[in-house]
Every structure is written in C-alpha cells, then in structure tokens.
GURO-758093 format. One record per atom (N, C-alpha, C): residue in three letters; atom name; x, y, z. Coordinates in steps of 0.001 Angstrom, whole numbers. Atoms other than C-alpha are relative to their C-alpha. Layout:
// residues N
<atom><residuo>ALA</residuo><atomo>CA</atomo><xx>X</xx><yy>Y</yy><zz>Z</zz></atom>
...
This chain:
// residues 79
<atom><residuo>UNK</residuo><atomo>N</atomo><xx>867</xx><yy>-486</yy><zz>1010</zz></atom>
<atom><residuo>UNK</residuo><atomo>CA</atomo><xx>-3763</xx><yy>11877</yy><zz>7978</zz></atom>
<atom><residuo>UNK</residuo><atomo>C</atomo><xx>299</xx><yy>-793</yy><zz>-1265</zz></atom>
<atom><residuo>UNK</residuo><atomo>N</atomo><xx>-537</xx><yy>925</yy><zz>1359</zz></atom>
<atom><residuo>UNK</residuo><atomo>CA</atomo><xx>-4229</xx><yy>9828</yy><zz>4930</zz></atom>
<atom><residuo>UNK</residuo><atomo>C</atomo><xx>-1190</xx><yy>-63</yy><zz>-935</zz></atom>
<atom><residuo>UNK</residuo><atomo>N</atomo><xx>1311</xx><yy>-123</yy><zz>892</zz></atom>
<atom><residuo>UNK</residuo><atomo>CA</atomo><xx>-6501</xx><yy>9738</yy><zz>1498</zz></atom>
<atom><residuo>UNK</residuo><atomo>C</atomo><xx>398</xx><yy>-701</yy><zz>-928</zz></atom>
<atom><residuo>UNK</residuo><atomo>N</atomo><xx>-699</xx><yy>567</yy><zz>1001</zz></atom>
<atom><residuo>UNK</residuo><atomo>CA</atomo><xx>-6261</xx><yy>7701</yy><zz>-1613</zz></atom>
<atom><residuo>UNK</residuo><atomo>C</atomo><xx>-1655</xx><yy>-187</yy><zz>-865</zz></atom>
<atom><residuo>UNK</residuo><atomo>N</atomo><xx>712</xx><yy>244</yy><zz>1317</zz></atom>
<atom><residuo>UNK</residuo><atomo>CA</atomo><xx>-8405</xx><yy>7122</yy><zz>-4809</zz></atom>
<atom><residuo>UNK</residuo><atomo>C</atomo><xx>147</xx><yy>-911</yy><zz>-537</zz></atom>
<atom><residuo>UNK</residuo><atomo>N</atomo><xx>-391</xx><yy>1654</yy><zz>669</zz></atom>
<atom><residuo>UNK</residuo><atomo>CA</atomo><xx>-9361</xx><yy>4002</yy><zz>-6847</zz></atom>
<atom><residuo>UNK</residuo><atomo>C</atomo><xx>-901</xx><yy>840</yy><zz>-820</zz></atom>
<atom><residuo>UNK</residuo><atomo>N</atomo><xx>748</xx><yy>161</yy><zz>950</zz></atom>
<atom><residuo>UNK</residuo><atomo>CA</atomo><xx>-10810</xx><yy>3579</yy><zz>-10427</zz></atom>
<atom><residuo>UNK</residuo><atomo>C</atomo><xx>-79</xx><yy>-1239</yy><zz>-288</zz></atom>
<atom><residuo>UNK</residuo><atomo>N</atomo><xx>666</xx><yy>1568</yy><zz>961</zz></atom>
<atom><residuo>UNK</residuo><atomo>CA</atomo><xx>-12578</xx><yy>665</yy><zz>-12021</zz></atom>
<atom><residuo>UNK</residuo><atomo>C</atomo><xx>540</xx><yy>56</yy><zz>-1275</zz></atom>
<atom><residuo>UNK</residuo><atomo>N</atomo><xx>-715</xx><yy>290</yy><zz>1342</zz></atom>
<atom><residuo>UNK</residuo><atomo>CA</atomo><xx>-10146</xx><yy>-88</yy><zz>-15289</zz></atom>
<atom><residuo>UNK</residuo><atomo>C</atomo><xx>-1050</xx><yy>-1037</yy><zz>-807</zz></atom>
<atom><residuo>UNK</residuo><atomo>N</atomo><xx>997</xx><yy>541</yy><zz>372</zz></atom>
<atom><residuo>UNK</residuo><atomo>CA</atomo><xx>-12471</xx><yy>-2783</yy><zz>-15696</zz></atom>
<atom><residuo>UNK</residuo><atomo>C</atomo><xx>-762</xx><yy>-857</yy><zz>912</zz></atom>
<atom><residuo>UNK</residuo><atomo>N</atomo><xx>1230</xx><yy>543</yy><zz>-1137</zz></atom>
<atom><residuo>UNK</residuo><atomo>CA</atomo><xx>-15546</xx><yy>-5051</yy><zz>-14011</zz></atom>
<atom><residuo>UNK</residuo><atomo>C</atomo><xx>1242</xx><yy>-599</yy><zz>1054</zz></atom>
<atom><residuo>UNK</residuo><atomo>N</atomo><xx>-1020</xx><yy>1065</yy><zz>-673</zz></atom>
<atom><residuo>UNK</residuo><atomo>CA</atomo><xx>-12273</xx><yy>-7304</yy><zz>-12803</zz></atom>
<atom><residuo>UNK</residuo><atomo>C</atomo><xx>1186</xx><yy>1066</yy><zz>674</zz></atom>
<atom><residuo>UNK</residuo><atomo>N</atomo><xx>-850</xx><yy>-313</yy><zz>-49</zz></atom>
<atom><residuo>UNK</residuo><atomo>CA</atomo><xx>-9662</xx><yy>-4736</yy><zz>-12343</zz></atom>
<atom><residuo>UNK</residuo><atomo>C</atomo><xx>-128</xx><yy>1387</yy><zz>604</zz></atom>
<atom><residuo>UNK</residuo><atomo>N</atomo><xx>-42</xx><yy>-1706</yy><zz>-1020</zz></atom>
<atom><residuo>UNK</residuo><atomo>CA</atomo><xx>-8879</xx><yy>-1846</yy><zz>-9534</zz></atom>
<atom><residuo>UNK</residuo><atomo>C</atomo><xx>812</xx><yy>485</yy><zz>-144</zz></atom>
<atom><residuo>UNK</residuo><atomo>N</atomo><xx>-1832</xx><yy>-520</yy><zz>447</zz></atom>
<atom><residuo>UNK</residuo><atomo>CA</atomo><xx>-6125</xx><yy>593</yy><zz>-10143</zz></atom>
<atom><residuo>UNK</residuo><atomo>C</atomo><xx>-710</xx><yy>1340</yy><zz>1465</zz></atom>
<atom><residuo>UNK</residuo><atomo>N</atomo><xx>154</xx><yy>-925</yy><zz>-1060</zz></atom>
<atom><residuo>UNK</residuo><atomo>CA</atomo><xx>-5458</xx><yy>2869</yy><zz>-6542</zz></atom>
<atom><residuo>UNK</residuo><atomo>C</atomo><xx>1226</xx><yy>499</yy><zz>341</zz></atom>
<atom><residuo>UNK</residuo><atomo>N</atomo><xx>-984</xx><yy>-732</yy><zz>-684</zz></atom>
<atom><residuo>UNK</residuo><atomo>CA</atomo><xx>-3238</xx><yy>5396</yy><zz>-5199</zz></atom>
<atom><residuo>UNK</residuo><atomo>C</atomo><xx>-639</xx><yy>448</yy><zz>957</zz></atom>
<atom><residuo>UNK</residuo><atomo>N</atomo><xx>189</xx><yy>-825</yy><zz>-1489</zz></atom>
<atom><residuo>UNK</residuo><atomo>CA</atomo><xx>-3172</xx><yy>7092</yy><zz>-1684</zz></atom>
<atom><residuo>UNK</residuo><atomo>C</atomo><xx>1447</xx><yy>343</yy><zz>244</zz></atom>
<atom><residuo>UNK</residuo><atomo>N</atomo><xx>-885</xx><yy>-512</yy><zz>-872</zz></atom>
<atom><residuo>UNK</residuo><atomo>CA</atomo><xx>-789</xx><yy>8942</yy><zz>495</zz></atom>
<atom><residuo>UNK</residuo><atomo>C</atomo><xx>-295</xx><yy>375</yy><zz>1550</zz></atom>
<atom><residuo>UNK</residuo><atomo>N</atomo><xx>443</xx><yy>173</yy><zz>-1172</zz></atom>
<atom><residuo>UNK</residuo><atomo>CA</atomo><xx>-581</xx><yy>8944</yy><zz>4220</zz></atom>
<atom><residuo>UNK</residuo><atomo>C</atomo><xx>1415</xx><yy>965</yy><zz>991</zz></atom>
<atom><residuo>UNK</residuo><atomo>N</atomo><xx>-923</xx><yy>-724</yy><zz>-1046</zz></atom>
<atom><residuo>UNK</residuo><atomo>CA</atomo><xx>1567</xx><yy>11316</yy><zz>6770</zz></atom>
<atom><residuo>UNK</residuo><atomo>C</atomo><xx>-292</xx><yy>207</yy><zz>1145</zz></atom>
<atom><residuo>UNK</residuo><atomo>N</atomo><xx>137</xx><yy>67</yy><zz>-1314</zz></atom>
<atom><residuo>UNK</residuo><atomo>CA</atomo><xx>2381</xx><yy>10779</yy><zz>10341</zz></atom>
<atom><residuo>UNK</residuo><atomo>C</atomo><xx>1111</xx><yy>718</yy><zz>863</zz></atom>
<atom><residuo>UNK</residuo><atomo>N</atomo><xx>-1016</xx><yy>-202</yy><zz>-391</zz></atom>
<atom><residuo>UNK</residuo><atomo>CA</atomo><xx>4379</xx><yy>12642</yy><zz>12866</zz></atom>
<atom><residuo>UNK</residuo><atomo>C</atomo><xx>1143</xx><yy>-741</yy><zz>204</zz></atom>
<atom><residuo>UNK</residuo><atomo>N</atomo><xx>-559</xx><yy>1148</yy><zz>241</zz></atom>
<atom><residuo>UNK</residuo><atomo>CA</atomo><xx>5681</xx><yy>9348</yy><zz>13607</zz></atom>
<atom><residuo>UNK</residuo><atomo>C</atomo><xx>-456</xx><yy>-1247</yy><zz>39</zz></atom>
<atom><residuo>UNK</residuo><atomo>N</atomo><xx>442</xx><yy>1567</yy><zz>7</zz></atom>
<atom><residuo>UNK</residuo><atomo>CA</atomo><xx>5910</xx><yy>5708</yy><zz>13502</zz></atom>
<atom><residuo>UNK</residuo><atomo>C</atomo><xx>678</xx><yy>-773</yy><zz>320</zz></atom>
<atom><residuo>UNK</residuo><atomo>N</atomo><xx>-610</xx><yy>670</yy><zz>-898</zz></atom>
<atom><residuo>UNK</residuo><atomo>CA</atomo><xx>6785</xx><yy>2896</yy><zz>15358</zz></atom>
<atom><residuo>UNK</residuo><atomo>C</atomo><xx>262</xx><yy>-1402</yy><zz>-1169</zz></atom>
<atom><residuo>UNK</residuo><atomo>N</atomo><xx>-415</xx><yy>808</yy><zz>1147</zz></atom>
<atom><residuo>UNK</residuo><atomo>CA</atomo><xx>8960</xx><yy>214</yy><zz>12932</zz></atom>
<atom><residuo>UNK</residuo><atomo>C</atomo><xx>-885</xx><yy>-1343</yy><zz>487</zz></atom>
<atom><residuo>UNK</residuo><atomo>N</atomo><xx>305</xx><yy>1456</yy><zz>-532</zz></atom>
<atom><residuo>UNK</residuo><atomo>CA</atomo><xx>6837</xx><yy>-3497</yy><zz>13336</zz></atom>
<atom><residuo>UNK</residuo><atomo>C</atomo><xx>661</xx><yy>-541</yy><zz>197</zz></atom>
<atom><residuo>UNK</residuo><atomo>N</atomo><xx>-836</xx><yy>963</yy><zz>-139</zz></atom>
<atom><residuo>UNK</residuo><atomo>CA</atomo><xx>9961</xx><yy>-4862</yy><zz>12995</zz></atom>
<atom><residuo>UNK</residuo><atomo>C</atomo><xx>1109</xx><yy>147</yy><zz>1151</zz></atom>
<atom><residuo>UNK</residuo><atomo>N</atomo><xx>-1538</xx><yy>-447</yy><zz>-821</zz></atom>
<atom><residuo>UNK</residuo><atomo>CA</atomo><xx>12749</xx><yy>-2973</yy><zz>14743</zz></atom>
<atom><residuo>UNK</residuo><atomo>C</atomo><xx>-739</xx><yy>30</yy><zz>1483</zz></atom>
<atom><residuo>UNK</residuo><atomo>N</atomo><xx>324</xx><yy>-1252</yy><zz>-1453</zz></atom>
<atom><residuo>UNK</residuo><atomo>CA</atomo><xx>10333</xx><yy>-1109</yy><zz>17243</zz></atom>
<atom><residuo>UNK</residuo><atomo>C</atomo><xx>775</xx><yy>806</yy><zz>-54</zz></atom>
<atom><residuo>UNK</residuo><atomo>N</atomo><xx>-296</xx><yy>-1167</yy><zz>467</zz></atom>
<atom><residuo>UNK</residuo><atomo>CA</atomo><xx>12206</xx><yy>2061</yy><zz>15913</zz></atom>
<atom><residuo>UNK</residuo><atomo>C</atomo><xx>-730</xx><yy>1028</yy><zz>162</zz></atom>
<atom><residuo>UNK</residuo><atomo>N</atomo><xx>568</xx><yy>-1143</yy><zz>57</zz></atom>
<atom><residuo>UNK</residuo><atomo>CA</atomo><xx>10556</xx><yy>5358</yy><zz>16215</zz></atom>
<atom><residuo>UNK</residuo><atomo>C</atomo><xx>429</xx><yy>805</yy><zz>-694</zz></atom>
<atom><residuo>UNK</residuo><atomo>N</atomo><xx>-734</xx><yy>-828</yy><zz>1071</zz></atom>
<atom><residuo>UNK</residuo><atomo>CA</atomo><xx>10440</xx><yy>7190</yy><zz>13508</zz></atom>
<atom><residuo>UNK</residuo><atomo>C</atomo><xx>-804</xx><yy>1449</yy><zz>-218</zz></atom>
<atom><residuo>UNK</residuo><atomo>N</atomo><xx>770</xx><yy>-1239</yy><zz>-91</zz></atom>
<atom><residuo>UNK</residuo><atomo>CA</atomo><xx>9280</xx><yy>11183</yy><zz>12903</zz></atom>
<atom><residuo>UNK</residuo><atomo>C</atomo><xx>-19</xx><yy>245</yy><zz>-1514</zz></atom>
<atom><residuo>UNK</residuo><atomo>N</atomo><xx>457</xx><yy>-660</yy><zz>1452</zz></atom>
<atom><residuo>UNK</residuo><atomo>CA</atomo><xx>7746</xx><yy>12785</yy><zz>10005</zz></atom>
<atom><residuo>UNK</residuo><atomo>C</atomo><xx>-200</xx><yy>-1015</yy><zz>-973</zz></atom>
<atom><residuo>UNK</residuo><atomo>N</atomo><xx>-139</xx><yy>904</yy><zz>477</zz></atom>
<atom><residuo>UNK</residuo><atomo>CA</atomo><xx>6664</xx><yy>10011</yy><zz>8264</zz></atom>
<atom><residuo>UNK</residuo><atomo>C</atomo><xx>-1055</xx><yy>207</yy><zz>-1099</zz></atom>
<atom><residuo>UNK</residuo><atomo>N</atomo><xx>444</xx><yy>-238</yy><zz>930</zz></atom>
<atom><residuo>UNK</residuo><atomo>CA</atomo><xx>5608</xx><yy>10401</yy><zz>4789</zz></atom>
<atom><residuo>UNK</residuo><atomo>C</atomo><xx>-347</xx><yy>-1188</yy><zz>-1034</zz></atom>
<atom><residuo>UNK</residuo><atomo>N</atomo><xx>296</xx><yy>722</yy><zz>661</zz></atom>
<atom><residuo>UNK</residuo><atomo>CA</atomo><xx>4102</xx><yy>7417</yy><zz>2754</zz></atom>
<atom><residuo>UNK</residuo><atomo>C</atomo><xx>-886</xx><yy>410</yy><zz>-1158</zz></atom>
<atom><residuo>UNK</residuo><atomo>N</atomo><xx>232</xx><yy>311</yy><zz>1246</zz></atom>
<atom><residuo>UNK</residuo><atomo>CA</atomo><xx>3387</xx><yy>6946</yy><zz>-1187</zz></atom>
<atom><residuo>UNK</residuo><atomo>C</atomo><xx>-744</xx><yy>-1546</yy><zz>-232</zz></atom>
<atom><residuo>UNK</residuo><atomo>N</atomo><xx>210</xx><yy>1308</yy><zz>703</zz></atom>
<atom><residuo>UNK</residuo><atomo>CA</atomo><xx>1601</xx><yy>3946</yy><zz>-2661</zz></atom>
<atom><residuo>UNK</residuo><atomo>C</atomo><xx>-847</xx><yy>239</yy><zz>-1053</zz></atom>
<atom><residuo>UNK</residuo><atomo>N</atomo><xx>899</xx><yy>256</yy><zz>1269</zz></atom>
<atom><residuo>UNK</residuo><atomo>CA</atomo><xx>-286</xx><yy>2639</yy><zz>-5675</zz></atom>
<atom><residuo>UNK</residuo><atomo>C</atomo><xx>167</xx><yy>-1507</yy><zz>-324</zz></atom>
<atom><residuo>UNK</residuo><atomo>N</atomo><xx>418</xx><yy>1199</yy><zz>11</zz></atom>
<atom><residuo>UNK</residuo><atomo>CA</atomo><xx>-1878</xx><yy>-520</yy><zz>-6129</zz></atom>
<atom><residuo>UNK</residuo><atomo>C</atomo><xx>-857</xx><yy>-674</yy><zz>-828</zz></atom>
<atom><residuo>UNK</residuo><atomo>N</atomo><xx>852</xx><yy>815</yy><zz>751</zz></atom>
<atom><residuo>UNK</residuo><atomo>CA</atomo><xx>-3859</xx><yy>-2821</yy><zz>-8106</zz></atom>
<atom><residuo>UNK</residuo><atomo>C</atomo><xx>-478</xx><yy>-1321</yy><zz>-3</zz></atom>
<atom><residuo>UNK</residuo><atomo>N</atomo><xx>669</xx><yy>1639</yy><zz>-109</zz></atom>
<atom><residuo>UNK</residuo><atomo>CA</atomo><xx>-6356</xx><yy>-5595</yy><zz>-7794</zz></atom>
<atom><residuo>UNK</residuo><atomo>C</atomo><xx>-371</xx><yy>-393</yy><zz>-1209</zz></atom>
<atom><residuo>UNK</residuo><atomo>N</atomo><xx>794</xx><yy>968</yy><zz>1489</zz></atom>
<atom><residuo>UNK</residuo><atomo>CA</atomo><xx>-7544</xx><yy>-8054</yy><zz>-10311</zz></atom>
<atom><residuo>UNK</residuo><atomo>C</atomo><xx>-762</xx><yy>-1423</yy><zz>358</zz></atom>
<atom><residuo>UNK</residuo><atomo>N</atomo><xx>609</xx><yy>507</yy><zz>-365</zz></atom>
<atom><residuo>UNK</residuo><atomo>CA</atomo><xx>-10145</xx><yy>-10026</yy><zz>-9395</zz></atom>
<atom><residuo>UNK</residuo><atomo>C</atomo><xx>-27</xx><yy>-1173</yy><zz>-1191</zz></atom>
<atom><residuo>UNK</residuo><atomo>N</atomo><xx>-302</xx><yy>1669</yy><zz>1244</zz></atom>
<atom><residuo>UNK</residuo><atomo>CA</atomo><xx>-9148</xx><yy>-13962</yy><zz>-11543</zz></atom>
<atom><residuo>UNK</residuo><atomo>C</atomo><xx>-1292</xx><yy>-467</yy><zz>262</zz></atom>
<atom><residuo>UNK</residuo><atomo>N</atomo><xx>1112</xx><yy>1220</yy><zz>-366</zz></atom>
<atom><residuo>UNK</residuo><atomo>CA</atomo><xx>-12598</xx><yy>-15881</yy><zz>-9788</zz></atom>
<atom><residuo>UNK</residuo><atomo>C</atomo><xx>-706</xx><yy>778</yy><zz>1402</zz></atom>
<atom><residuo>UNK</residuo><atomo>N</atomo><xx>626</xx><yy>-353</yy><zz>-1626</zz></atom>
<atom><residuo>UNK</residuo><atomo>CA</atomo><xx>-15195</xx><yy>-15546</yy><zz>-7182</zz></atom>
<atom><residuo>UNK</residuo><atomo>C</atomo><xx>820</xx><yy>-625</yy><zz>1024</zz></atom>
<atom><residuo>UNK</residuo><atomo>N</atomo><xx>-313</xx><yy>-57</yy><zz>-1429</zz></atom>
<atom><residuo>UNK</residuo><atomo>CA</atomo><xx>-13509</xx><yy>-14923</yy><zz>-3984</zz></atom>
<atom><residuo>UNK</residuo><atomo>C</atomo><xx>1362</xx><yy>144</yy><zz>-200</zz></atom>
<atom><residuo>UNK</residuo><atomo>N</atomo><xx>-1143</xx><yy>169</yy><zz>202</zz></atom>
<atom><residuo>UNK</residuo><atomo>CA</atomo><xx>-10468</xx><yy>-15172</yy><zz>-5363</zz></atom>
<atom><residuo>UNK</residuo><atomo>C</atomo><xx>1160</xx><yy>1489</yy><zz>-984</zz></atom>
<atom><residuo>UNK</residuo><atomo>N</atomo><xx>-818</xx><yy>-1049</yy><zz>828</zz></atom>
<atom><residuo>UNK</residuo><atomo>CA</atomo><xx>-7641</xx><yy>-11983</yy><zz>-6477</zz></atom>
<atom><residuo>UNK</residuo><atomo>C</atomo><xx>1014</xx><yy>-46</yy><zz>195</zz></atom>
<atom><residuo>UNK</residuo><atomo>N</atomo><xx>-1651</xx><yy>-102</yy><zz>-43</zz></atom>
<atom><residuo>UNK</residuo><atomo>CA</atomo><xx>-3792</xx><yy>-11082</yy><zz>-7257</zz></atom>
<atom><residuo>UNK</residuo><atomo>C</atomo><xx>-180</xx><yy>1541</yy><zz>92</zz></atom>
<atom><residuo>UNK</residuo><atomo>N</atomo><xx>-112</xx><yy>-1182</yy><zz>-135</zz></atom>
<atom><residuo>UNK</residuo><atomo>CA</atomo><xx>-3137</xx><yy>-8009</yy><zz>-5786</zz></atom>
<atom><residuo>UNK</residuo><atomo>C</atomo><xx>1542</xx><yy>147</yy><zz>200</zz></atom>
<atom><residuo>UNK</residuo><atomo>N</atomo><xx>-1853</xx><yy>-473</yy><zz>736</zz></atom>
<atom><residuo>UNK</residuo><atomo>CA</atomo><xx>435</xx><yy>-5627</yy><zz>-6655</zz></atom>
<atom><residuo>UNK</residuo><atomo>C</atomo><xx>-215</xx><yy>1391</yy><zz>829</zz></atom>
<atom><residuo>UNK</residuo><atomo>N</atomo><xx>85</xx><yy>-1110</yy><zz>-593</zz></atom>
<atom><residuo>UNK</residuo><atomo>CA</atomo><xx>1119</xx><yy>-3172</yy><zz>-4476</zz></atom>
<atom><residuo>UNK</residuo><atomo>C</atomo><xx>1147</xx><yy>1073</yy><zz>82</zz></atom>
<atom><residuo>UNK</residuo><atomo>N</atomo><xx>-1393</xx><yy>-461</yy><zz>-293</zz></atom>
<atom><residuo>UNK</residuo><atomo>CA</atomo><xx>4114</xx><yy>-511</yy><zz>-4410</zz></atom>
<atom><residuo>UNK</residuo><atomo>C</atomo><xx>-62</xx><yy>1472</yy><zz>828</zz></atom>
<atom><residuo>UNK</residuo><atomo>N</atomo><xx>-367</xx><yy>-1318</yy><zz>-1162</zz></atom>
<atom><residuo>UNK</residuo><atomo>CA</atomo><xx>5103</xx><yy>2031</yy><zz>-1064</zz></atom>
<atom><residuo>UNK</residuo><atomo>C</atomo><xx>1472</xx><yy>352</yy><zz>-624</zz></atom>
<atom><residuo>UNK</residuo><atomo>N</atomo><xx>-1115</xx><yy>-1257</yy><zz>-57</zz></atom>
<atom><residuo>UNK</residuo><atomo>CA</atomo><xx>7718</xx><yy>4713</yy><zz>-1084</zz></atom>
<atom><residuo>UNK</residuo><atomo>C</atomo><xx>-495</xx><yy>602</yy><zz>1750</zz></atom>
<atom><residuo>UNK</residuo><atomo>N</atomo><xx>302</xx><yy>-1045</yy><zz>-836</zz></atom>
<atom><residuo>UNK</residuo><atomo>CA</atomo><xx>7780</xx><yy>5969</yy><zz>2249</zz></atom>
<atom><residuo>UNK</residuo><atomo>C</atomo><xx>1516</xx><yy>495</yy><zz>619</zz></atom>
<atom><residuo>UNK</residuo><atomo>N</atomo><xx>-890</xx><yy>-1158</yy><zz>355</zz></atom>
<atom><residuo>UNK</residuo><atomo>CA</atomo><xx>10229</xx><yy>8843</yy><zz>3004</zz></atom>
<atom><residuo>UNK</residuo><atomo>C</atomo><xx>-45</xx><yy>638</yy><zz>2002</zz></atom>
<atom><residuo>UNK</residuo><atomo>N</atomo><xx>-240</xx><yy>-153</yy><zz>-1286</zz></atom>
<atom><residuo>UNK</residuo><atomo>CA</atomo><xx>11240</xx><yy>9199</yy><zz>7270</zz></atom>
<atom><residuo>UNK</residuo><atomo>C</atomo><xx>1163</xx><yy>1057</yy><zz>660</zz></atom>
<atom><residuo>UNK</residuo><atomo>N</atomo><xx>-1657</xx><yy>-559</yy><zz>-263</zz></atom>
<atom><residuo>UNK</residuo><atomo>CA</atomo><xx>13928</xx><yy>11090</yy><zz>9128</zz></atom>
<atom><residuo>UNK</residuo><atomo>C</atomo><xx>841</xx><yy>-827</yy><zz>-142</zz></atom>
<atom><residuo>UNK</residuo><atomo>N</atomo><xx>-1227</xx><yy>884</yy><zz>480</zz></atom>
<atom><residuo>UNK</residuo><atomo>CA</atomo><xx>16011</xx><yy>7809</yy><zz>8806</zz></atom>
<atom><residuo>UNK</residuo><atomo>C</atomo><xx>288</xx><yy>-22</yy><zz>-1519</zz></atom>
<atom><residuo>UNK</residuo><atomo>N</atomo><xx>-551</xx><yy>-306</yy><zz>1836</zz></atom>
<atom><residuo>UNK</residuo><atomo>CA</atomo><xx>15839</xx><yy>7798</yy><zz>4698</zz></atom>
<atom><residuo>UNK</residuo><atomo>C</atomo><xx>-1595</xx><yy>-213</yy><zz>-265</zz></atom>
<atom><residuo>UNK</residuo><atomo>N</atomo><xx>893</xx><yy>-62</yy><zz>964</zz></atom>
<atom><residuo>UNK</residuo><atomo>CA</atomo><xx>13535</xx><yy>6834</yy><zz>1996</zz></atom>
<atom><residuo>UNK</residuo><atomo>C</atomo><xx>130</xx><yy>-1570</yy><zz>324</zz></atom>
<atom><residuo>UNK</residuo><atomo>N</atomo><xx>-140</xx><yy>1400</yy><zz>166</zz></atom>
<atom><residuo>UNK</residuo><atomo>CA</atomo><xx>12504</xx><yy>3184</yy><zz>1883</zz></atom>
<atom><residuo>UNK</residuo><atomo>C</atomo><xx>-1335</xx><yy>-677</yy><zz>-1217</zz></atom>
<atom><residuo>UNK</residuo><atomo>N</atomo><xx>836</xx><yy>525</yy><zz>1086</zz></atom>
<atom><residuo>UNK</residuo><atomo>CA</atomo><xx>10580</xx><yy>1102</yy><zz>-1172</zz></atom>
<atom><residuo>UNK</residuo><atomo>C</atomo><xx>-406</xx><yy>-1534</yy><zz>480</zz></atom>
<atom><residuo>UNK</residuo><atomo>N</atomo><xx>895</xx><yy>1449</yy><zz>-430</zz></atom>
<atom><residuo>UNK</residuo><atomo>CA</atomo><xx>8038</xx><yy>-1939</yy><zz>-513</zz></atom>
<atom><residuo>UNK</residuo><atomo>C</atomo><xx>-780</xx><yy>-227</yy><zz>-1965</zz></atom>
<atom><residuo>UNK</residuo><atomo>N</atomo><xx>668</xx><yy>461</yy><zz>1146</zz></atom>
<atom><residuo>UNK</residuo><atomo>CA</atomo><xx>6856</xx><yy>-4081</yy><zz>-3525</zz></atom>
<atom><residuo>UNK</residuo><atomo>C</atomo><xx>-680</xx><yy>-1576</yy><zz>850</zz></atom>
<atom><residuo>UNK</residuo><atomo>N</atomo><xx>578</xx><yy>824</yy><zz>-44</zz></atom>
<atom><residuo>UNK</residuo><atomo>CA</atomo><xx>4417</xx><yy>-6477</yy><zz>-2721</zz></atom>
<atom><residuo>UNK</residuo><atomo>C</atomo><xx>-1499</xx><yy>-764</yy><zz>-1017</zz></atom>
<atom><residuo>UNK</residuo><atomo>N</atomo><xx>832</xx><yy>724</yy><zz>672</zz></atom>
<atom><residuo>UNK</residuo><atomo>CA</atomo><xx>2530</xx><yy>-9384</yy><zz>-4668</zz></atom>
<atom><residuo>UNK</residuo><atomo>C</atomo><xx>-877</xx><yy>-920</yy><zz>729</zz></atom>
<atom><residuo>UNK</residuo><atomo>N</atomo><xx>442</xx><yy>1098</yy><zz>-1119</zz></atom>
<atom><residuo>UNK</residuo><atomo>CA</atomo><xx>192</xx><yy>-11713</yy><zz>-3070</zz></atom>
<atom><residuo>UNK</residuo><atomo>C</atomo><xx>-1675</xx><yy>-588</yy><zz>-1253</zz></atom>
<atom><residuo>UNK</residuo><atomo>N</atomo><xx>1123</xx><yy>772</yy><zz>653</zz></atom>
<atom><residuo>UNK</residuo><atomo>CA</atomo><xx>-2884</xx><yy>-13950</yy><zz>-4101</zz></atom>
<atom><residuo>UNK</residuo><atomo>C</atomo><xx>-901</xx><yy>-91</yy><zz>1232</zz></atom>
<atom><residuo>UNK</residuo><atomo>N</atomo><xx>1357</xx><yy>-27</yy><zz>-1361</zz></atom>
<atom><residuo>UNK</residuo><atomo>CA</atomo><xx>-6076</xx><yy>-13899</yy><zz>-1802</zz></atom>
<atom><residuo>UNK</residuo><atomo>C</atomo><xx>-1339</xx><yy>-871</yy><zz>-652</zz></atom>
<atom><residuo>UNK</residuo><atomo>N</atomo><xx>1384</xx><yy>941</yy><zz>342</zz></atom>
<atom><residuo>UNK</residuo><atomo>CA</atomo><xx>-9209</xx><yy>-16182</yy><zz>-1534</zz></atom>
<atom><residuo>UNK</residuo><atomo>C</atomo><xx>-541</xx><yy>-163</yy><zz>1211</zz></atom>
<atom><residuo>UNK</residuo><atomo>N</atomo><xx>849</xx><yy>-85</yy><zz>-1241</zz></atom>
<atom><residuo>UNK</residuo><atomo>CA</atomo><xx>-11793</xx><yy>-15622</yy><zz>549</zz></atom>
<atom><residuo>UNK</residuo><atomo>C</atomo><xx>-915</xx><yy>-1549</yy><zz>-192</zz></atom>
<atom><residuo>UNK</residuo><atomo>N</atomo><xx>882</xx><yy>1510</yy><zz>-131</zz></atom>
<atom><residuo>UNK</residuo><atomo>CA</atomo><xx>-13532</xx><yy>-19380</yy><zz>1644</zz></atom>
<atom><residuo>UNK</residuo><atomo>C</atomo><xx>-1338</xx><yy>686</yy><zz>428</zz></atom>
C-alpha cells in the first residue's frame, strides 16, 4: 500500500512526498527478506531544459532489521 503527493513550487520545480508499507521485501541486493516494511520519502524535481532535469530524492525506510536512509541525486535527459 502506498500514496504520495506533489506540488508545483514553480512552472520548473516539483516538490513530493509519499509513504509506502509492505508486509515484506525482498533486499535487490542481498536477496534478504525483510517483514513489515515501512518506507518514507520526499523528493524534488527541477526541470534545467527541455528533456532535461536534476532530481534529489531522500528514503527513510524502517524494517524488522533497523532503520535505513537513501539520498539520491541524479541528472536525466530524455533524447
């Protein structure tokens, strides 16, 4: 189950949160199985050029193993 909300800050600029909870989840990396799995984020695009954005993203998600934090930056351009 999962829901999240965006606003338009401006014509260029997205500001979004969501939250998402799963009984469990399977790690991409480890292949771990994990229960009760509770994810946080909030994010923001900024659209620099046609086709082109820097998006900032930051998770919290919260498992029976612990709590873990994701920060990700990236640049995208669609050809």
């Amino acid at each position: 189950m999962s829901g999240d909300v965006s606003w338009a800050l401006h014509r260029d600029i997205t500001l979004w949160a969501g939250s998402s909870y799963a009984l469990y989840s399977v790690d991409a990396f480890t292949g771990e199985e994990r229960d009760r799995v509770r994810t946080y984020s909030i994010g923001l695009k900024w659209k620099v050029s046609k086709g082109s954005s820097i998006d900032v993203r930051f998770m919290l998600e919260d498992n029976s193993v612990g709590t873990f934090r994701v920060f990700d930056f990236g640049f995208r351009h669609a050809f």
